[in-house]
Every structure is written in structure tokens, then in C-alpha cells.
C-alpha positions as CSV (number, residue, x, y, z in Angstrom):
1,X,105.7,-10.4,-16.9
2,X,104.6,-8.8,-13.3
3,X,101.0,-8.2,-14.3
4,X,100.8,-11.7,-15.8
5,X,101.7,-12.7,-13.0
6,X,99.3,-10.8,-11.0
7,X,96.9,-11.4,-13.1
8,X,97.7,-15.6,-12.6
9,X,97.4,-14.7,-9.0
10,X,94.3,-13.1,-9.5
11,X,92.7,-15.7,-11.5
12,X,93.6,-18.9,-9.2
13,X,92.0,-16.7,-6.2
14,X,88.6,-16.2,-7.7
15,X,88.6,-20.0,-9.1
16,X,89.5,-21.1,-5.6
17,X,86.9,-18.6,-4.4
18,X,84.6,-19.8,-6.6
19,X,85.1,-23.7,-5.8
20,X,81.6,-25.5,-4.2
21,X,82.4,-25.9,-0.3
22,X,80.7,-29.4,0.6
23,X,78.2,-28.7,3.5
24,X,79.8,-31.1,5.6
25,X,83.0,-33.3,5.7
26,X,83.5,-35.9,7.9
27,X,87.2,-36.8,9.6
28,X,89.4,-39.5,8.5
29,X,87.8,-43.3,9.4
30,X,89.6,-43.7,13.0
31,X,89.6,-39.5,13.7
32,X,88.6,-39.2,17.8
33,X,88.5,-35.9,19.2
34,X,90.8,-34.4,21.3
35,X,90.3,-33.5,24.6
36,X,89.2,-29.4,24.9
37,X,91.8,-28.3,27.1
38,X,91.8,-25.0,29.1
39,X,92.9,-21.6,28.0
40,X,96.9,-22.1,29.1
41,X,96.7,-25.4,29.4
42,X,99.0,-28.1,27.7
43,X,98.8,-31.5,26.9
44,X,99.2,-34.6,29.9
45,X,102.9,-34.5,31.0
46,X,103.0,-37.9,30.1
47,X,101.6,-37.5,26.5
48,X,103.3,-35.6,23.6
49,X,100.1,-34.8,22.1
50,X,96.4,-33.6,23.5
51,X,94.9,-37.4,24.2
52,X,91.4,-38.3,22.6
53,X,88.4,-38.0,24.5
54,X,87.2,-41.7,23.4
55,X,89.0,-44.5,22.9
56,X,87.1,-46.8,21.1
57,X,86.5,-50.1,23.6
58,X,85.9,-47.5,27.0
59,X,83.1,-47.7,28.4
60,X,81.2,-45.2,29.8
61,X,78.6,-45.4,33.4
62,X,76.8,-43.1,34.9
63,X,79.4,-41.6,37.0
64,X,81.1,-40.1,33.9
65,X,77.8,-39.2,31.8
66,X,78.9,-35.1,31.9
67,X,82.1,-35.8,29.6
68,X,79.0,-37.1,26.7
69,X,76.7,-33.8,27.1
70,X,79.1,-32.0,24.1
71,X,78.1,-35.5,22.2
72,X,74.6,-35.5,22.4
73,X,71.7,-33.4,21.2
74,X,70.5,-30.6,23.5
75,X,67.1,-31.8,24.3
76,X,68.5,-35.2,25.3
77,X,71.0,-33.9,27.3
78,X,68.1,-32.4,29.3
79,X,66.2,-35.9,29.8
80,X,69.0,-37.3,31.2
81,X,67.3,-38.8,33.5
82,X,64.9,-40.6,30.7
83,X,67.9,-41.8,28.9
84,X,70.6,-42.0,31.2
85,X,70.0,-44.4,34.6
86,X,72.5,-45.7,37.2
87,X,73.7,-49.0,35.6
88,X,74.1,-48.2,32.4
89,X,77.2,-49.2,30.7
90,X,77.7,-47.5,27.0
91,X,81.0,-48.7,25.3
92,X,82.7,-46.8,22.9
93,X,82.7,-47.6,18.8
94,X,84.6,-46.4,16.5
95,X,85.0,-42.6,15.4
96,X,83.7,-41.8,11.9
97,X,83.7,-46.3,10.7
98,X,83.1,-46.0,6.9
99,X,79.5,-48.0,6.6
100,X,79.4,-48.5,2.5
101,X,76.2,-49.8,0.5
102,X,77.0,-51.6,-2.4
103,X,78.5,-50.3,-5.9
104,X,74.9,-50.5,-7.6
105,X,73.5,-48.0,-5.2
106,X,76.7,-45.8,-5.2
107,X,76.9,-45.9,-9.1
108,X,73.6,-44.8,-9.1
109,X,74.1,-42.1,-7.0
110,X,76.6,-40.5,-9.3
111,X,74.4,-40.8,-12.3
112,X,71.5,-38.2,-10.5
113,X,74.3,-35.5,-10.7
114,X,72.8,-34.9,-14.3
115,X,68.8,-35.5,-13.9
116,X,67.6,-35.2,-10.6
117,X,66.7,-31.4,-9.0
118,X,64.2,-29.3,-6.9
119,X,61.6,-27.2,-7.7
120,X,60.7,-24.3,-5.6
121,X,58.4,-26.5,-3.0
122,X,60.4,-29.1,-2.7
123,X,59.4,-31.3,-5.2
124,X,62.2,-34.2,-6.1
125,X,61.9,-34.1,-9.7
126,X,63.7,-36.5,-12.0
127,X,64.4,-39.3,-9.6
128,X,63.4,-42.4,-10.7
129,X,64.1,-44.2,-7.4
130,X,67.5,-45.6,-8.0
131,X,70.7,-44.4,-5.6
132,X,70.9,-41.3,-3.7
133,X,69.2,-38.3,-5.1
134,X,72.6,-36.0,-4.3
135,X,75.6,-36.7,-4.1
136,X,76.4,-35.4,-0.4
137,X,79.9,-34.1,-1.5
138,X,77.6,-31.8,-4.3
139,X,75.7,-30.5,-1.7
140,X,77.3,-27.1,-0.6
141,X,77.2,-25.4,2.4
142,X,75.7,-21.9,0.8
143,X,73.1,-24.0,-1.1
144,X,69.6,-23.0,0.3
145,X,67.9,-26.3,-0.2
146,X,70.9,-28.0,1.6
147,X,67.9,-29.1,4.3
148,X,66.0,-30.4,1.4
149,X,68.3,-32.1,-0.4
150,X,69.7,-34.3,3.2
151,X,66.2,-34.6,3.6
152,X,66.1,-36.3,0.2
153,X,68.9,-38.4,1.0
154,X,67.4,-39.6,4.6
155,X,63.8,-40.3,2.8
156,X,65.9,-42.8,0.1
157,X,69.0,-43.7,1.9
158,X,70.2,-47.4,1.2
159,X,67.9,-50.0,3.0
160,X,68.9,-52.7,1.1
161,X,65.1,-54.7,0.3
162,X,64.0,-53.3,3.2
163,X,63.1,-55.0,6.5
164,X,60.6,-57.8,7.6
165,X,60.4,-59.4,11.0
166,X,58.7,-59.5,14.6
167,X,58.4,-56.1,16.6
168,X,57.2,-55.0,20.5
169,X,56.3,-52.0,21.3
170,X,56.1,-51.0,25.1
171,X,54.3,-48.0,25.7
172,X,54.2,-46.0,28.6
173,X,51.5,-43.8,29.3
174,X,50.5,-41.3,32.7
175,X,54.3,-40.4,32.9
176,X,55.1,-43.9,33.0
177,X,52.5,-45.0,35.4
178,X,50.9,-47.6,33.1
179,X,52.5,-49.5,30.5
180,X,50.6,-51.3,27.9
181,X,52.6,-54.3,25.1
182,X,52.2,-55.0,21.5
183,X,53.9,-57.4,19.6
184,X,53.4,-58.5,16.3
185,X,55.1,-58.6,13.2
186,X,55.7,-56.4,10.1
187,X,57.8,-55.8,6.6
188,X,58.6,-52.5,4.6
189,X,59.3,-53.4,0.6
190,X,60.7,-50.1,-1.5
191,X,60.1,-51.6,-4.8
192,X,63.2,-49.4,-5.9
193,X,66.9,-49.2,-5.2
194,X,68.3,-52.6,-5.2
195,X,68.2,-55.0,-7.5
196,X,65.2,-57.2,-9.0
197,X,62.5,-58.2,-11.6
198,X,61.9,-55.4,-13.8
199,X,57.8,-55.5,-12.7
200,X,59.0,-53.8,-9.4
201,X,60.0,-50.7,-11.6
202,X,56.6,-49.1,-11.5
203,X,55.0,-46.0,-9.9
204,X,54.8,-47.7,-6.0
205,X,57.4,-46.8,-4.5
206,X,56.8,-48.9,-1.5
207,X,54.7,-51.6,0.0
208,X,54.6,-51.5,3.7
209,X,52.2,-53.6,6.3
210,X,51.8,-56.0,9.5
211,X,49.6,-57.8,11.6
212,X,49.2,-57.5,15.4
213,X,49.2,-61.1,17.6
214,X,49.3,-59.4,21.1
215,X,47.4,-58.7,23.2
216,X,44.0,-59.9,22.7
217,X,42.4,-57.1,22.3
218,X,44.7,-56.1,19.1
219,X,45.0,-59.6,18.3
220,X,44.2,-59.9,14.3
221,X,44.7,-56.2,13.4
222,X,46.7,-56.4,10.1
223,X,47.1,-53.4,7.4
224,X,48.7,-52.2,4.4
225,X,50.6,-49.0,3.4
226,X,50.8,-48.3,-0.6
227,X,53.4,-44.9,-1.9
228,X,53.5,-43.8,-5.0
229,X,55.7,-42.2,-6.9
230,X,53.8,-39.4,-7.6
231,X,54.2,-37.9,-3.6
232,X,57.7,-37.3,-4.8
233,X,56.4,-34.4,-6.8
234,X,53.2,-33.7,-4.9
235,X,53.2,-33.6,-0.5
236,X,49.1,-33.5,-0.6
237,X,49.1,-37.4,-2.5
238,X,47.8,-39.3,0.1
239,X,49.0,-42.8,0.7
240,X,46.5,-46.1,0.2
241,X,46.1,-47.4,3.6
242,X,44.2,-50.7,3.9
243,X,43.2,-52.6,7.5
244,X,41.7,-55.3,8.5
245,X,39.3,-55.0,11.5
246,X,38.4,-58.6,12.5
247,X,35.4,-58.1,14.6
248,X,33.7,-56.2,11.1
249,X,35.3,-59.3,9.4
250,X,36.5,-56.7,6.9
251,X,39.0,-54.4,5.0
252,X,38.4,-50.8,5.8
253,X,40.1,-48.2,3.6
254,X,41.9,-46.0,6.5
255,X,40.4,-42.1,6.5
256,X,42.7,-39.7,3.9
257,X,45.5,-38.9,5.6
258,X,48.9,-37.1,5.1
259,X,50.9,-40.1,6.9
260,X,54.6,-38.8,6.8
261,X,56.3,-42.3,7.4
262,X,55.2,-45.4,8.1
263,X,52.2,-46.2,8.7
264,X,50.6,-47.9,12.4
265,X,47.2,-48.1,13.1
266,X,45.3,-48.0,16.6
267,X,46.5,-50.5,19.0
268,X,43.2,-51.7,20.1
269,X,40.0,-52.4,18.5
270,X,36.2,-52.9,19.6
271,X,33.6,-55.4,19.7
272,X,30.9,-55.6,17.4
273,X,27.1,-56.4,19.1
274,X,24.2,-58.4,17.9
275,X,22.5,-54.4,17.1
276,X,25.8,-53.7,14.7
277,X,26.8,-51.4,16.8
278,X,30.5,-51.3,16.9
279,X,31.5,-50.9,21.3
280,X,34.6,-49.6,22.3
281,X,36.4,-51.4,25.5
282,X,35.1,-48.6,27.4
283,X,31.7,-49.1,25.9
284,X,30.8,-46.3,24.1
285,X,30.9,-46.9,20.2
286,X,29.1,-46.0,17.1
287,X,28.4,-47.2,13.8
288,X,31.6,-45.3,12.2
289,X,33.7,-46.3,15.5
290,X,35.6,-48.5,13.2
291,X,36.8,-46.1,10.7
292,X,38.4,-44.3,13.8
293,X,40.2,-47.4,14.8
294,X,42.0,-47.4,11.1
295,X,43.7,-44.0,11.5
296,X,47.5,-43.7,12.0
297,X,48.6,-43.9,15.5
298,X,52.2,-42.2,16.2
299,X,54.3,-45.0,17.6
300,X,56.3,-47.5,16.5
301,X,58.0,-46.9,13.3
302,X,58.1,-42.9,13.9
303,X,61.0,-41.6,11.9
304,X,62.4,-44.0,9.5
305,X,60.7,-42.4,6.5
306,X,59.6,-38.8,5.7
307,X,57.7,-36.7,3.1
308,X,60.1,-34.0,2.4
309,X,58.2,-31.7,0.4
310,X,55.6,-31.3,3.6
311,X,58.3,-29.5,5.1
312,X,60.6,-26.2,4.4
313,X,63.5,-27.6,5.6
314,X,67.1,-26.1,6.5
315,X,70.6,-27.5,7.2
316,X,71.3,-25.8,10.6
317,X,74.8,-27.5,11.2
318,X,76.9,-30.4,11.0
319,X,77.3,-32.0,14.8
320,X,79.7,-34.8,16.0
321,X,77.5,-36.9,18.2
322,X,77.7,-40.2,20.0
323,X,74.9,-42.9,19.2
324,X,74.1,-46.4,18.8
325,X,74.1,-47.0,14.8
326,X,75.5,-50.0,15.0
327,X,74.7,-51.5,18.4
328,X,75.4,-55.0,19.3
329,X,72.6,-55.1,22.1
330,X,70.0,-58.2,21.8
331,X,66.5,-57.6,22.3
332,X,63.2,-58.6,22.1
333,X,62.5,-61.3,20.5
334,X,66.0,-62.3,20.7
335,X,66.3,-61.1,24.3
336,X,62.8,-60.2,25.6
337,X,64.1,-59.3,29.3
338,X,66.3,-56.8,28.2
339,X,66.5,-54.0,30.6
340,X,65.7,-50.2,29.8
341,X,66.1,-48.6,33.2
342,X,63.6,-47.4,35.3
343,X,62.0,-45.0,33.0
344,X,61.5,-47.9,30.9
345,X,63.3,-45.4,27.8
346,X,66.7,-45.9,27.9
347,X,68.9,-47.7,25.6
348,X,72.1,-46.8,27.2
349,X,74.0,-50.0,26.9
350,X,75.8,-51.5,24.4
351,X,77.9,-49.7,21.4
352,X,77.4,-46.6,20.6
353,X,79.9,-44.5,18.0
354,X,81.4,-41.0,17.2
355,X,79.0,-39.9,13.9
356,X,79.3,-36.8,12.4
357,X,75.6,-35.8,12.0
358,X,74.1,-33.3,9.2
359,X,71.3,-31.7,11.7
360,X,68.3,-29.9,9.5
361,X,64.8,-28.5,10.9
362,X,61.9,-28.4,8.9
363,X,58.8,-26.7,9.5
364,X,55.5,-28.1,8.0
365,X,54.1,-26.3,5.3
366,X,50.6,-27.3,6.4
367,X,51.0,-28.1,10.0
368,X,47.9,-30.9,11.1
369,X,47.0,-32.1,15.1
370,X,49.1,-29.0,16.4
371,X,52.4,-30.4,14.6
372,X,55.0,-27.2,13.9
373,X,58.5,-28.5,13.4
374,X,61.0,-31.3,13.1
375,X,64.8,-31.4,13.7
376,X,66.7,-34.5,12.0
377,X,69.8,-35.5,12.8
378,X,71.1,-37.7,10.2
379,X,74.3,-39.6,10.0
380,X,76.7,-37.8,7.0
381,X,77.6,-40.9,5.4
382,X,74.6,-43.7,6.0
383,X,71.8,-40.7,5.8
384,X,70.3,-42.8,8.7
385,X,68.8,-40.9,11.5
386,X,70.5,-40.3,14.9
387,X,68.0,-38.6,17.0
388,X,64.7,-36.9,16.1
389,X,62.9,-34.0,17.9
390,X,59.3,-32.4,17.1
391,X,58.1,-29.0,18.3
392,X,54.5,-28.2,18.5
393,X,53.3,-24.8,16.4
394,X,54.2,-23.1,19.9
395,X,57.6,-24.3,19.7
396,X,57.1,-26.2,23.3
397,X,59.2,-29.6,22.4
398,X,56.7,-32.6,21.7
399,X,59.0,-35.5,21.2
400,X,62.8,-36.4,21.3
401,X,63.7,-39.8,20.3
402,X,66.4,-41.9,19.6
403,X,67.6,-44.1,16.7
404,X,68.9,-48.0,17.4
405,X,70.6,-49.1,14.1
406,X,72.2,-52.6,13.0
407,X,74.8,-52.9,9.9
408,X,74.1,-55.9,8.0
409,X,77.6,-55.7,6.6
410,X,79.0,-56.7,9.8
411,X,76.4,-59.4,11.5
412,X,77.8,-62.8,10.3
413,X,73.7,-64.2,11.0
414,X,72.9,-61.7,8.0
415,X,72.0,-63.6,4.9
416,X,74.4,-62.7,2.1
417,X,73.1,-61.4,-1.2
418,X,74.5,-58.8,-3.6
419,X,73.1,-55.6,-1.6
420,X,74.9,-56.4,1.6
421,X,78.2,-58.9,2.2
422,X,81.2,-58.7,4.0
423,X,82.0,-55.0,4.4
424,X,78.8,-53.8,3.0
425,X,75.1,-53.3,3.6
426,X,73.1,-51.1,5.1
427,X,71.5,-50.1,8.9
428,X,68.8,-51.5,9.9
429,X,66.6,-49.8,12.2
430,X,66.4,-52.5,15.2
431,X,65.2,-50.1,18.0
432,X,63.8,-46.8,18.7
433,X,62.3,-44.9,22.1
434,X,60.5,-41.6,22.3
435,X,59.7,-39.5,24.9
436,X,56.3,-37.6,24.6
437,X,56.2,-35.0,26.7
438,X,52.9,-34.7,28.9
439,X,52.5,-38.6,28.0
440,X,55.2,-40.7,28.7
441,X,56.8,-42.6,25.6
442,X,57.1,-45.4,24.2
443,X,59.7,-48.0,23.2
444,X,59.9,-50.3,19.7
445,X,62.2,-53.4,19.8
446,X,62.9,-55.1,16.3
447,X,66.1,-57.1,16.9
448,X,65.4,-60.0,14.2
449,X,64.8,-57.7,11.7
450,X,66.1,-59.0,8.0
451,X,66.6,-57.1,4.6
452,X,67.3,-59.5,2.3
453,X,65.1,-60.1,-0.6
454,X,61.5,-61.6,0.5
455,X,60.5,-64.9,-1.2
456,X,58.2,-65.2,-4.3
457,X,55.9,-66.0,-1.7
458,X,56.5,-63.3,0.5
459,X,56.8,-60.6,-1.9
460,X,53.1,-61.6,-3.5
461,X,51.9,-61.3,0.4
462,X,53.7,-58.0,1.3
463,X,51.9,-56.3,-2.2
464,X,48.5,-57.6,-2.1
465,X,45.3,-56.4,-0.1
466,X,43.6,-59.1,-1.0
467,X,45.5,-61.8,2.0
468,X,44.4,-58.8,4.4
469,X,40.8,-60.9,4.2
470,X,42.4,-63.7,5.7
471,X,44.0,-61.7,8.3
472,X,47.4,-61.5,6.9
């Protein structure tokens, strides 16, 4: 009877043992953390247990900013004074607030468990575009593609339809020195993941595109971004980029190019003279000029998608941070005299939230314009992205940048449809700013963004490069 026993014992240790550990767990909705008391210390005499360090509803200024440092990445605690100004006024969300997408997309999730998988590059293989590709609570902390597969979820996190509406993007160059506006407006359609006519379920995974209406000298710029599915399985498949340069009075195909997210062309384009020679504003040009003007310009939409598999990527650590997922600030074109500080960067107003945040690094397989690594972090349960830095190949930072989000679920303005209603939806990505070291940065403002399905109309716009002849 002892050695059955022992050998019961035995058993239940090496099935516990043996028992997947999930990479990362996040607290109870409502968990705040405690304050970190001194060695000897003991709770407030006035409290019978150690008090949270946010409450949600505080707000936090200026004078306090050192009690956020544990709550923020590195590299933005040390551009404080990008970030952070005197004036600000950050009040606090709630910890760890449960943001769900609807049951289609989560039912989907769960069937990938059986089909979906890596291969040795990185290659998603088996997805066919529908929920998450893991399960989060099946990725386990000992797992060496555990980067890979967050990075995964991040690339196809829920985004409802997508998002469509007016943008600005201030952007500061000579340290700040000079700042230059665009405005304009844009959409991104995945043509998987929600719900629709079964002609969307083809081998594009998304349509993307806009059209620039300020200032004049971008005025008429418009372009479109084709994926298809096929990148999934191969980083080198280039995406079909299409612009329309109004001076040539034509679509230019944009040059090859291995465009990680979305894409954004130049800001500004030339004039054409009588000798069809294409003139720069500075007034140099040459015939090919104009194929220069159509290649990707970093700004704007930086970060909201990804090519995985042009990475090795690596889950470094989960991280509780504070940031603005689901702010409740009003900017341009709602607001367009919102303040953003003196260094023109900062988006330190408004809600920001406890998050626990699945931070992963990947380092580009085939590194292009001096680019070495990226470090994501990602929100555990949304997969939507926090904060986002870049390293040149010399490891000297390049950019750190931070994520404004928007939870349809919860705006009573968003249009109701069955991928987002009361108490579900997903985040949309309202705002972003960047500092670029050695440049300056830049700042894009969305705040009328909608993700509910385009029209019949629309949708035949958004997927066609035909309108881009009549400067759509």
C-alpha cells in the first residue's frame, strides 16, 4: 500500500511537472498593485492592508511623474521630457478591464488549436485568416517561438472591419524646429476575420489606401496597398502598391519593396514642366523623380501591422505598464486644437490604464536602410500594441513610440453591428507619436476613426485601382 502510494505521489508530481505553463497570465479584472514597501516596512497605520498604487479615477501631473517610471517602458522613461510636460493631467483607468471581441472571432480562435503552426522561419502555416492564430493561454512560457506566435496574434488581432476615416499628421523635423501638417483621409479593409460575403474569402488579405487633401503641395496624392495571403508563408512577397501622382496624371506602381505595415507614401510631390521633366520643390528633378515620390515613407500608420516572419522574434517578458488603450481624449478632427505640450509629442492627458503587456524583440532576418531590431509591447488580452521601439543594426535606439487606442465597445457614437456592441469590439488605433532620434518625430491624430462594415459603395472604392485615376 506505501509504494502505491509513493508511486501515486510520484505520478501526480511529474503530471503537474509536466503541465504547459501559459507565458503570461494576467490579474483578476479590477487587480491594482500594491504599493512596494521598504524592507521592514509595514502597511499605513491607518490601513489593514498594503494600499494600491492606482486607484482608478486619480490623476496623475507632473509633480508625481516618478511614482509611473516602474509603469512605463525604459526608453520612455528616458524621454521624459518628450512625453511628459508640466500641465499634463493623466487619469487613472482601470487595472487589467476585460476588452472582449465578439464570439465569432473567439470561436475561431479555439478552432486553430488543431490546424494552424510554425515552420522553422516563421512561416504561419494553416491559417486561413479567421480568429487568433494561438490561443494565448496555449502559448507557454518555455516555448521558443513564444515571440512568434504573440507576434502572430498582434499581426491578426481583432479589428473588427477595420478602420476608415480622416487623419493629421504633424511632423516635426530639425529637433522640433520646423513642423510641417498633412491631413487627409484613409481606410484599412482585412477581407478576413469578421463576418461578410463569401467573395471576401480569397487570397488578399487586406486592402488598404488614402488620399492626401492638405497641404497643397500633397494635395491629390492618393494610393493603394494590396496583401496577400501568400506573405503569410513567404516574408520576401512583396505587397501591390499603387499611387496616384496628379501632376503625371497617372497610377504609378510604387518600387518593390518589403513594406512591413501599412503603407504611406511621400508627403510631397513635384511639378511636371513643359520639357517632361518631373521638378522637385527644390528644383532639381529627373525623369524617374516620380517613381521616388511613390516609395514608403515611415510616418503615420507605423506599427499597427507587421510581417512576422521578417523577424526572429523572442518573448522577453511579460510587463505591467500604464498606457492609453482606451483613451477618452478628442482630437483632430474632432478637436483640432488639442494640446501636445511643447515638444509637440506628448499625449499625456486623458485615460490611461494598468495593462499587463507581453514584451517581444525581433531582429530582422534581412535588415534594409540600417534597420536591426524591434521591441513590441503588446497588450496580453487585445494583442494591441502599447509602445514600440526600433534599434538600428548598431543597437543605438531609432524610434520609441506610443500607441493611442479607442474601444468601440464602450463609445455609445460607435455604430452597432454584430462585431462590436455593448461590451464588445475592438481598439481602434486613434493616435500615435514617435520620437526619431536625430530628427524629431512625428504625431498622427485619427479620432473619427470607424470600423464598421464600409458600404457596397465604399467597399468597391477601398478594393479597386481603377477610382485611383480619378484621384480617389
Amino acid at each position: 500500500m506505501r509504494s502505491f502510494r509513493l508511486f501515486c505521489l510520484t505520478a501526480w508530481i511529474a503530471l503537474g511537472a509536466a503541465t504547459p505553463t501559459p507565458a503570461v497570465e494576467v490579474p483578476p479584472e479590477g487587480t491594482c498593485p500594491p504599493y512596494a514597501l521598504r524592507p521592514g516596512t509595514d502597511a499605513r497605520p491607518d490601513q489593514d492592508v498594503t494600499p494600491p498604487i492606482f486607484v482608478p479615477g486619480q490623476f496623475f501631473k507632473h509633480d508625481s511623474l516618478d511614482r509611473l517610471r516602474n509603469y512605463l517602458p525604459r526608453e520612455v522613461w528616458e524621454r521624459r521630457h518628450v512625453f511628459f510636460y508640466e500641465g499634463m493631467r493623466i487619469q487613472v483607468g482601470s487595472c487589467h478591464r476585460r476588452y472582449p471581441a465578439p464570439e465569432f472571432f473567439r470561436a475561431a480562435t479555439r478552432q486553430n488549436r488543431e490546424s494552424v503552426h510554425l515552420d522553422a522561419e516563421g512561416n504561419l502555416i494553416g491559417y486561413g485568416g479567421e480568429g487568433l492564430p494561438f490561443a494565448p493561454d496555449t502559448i507557454e512560457d518555455a516555448d521558443p517561438d513564444a515571440g512568434w506566435k504573440w507576434a502572430w496574434n498582434y499581426r491578426y488581432r481583432y479589428q473588427g472591419s477595420g478602420f476608415r476615416g480622416p487623419f493629421r499628421i504633424i511632423h516635426l523635423l530639425r529637433a522640433g524646429r520646423k513642423t510641417e501638417r498633412f491631413e487627409g483621409k484613409f481606410f484599412y479593409l482585412p477581407l478576413h476575420g469578421y463576418p461578410g460575403p463569401d467573395e471576401r474569402k480569397g487570397d488578399v488579405r487586406f486592402w488598404a489606401g488614402g488620399k492626401f487633401e492638405n497641404p497643397p503641395i500633397s494635395r491629390g496624392i492618393a494610393w493603394r496597398q494590396i496583401r496577400k495571403a501568400k506573405s503569410d508563408t513567404d516574408a520576401a512577397r512583396a505587397d501591390d502598391v499603387f499611387v496616384w501622382i496628379p501632376d503625371e496624371r497617372r497610377v504609378r506602381r510604387a518600387p518593390p519593396a518589403s513594406v512591413g505595415g501599412i503603407y504611406m507614401p511621400t508627403y510631397t510631390r513635384g511639378q511636371q514642366s513643359g520639357e517632361g521633366r518631373f521638378n522637385l520643390p527644390d528644383g532639381t528633378g529627373s525623369p524617374g523623380t516620380s517613381i521616388s515620390l511613390a516609395e514608403h515613407q515611415r510616418r503615420g500608420f507605423v506599427g499597427l501591422l507587421l510581417r512576422p516572419n521578417a523577424y526572429r522574434f523572442h518573448f522577453l517578458r511579460a510587463q505591467d505598464v500604464l498606457a492609453p488603450i482606451n483613451s477618452d481624449l478628442l482630437g483632430y478632427p474632432l478637436n483640432p486644437d488639442l494640446s501636445f505640450g511643447p515638444s509637440g509629442l506628448s499625449i499625456a492627458n486623458g485615460r490611461w490604464e494598468l495593462r499587463r503587456a507581453v514584451v517581444i524583440r525581433g531582429r530582422k532576418i534581412k535588415p534594409e536602410h540600417n534597420e536591426g531590431s524591434i521591441t513590441l509591447y503588446i497588450d496580453a488580452l487585445t494583442q494591441a500594441p502599447l509602445y514600440m521601439i526600433t534599434r538600428r543594426r548598431n543597437e543605438l535606439i531609432k524610434e520609441v513610440g506610443i500607441f493611442v487606442g479607442r474601444f468601440t465597445g464602450s463609445d455609445p457614437l460607435a455604430p452597432k453591428w454584430n462585431g462590436s456592441g455593448d461590451g464588445f469590439g475592438n481598439i481602434l488605433p486613434v493616435a500615435e507619436t514617435f520620437f526619431v532620434s536625430g530628427e524629431g518625430g512625428w504625431l498622427r491624430e485619427s479620432f473619427e476613426l470607424r470600423s464598421d462594415p464600409p458600404t457596397e459603395k465604399e467597399r468597391k472604392s477601398f478594393t479597386s485601382t481603377i477610382r485611383l485615376q480619378r484621384g480617389h
